[in-house]
N, C-alpha and C positions, 0 to 999 in steps of 0.2 A: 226624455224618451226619443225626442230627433235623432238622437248621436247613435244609435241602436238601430239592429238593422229589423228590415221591416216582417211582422211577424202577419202567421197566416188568421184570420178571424175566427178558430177553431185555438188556437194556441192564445188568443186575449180573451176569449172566451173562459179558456181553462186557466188563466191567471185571477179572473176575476174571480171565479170559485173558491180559488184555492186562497186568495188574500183576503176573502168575504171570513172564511171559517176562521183563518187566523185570526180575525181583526176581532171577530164575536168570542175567539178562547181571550185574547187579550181582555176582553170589556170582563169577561166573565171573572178574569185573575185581578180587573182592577188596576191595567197597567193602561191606563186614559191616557197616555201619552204616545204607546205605540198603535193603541188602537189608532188614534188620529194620523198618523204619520200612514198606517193602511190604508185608513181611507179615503185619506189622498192617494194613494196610489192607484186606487181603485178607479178613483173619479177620475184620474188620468186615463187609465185605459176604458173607461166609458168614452172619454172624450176622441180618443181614437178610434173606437168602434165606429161613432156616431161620425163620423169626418168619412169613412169607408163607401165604394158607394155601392 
């Protein structure tokens, strides 16, 4: 996520959303594999929320 430029907390906000729903259609299809790869991504952009001051 460093190499990216820096986003507003209203736009990691709306990623979080948006990879949450994806990640619950994947659990829900049974693709345990990408679910996990979202939410990692997810927990990334937590982790840059929580760094914001």
């Amino acid at each position: 996520m460093s190499l990216r430029e820096p986003q507003s907390v209203n736009d990691i906000r709306t990623a979080i959303r948006e990879l949450s729903a994806r990640a619950e259609l994947a659990r829900r299809e049974g693709r345990a594999d990408d679910a996990a790869e979202l939410d990692e991504r997810i927990s990334n952009y937590r982790d840059e929320l929580g760094a914001r001051p």
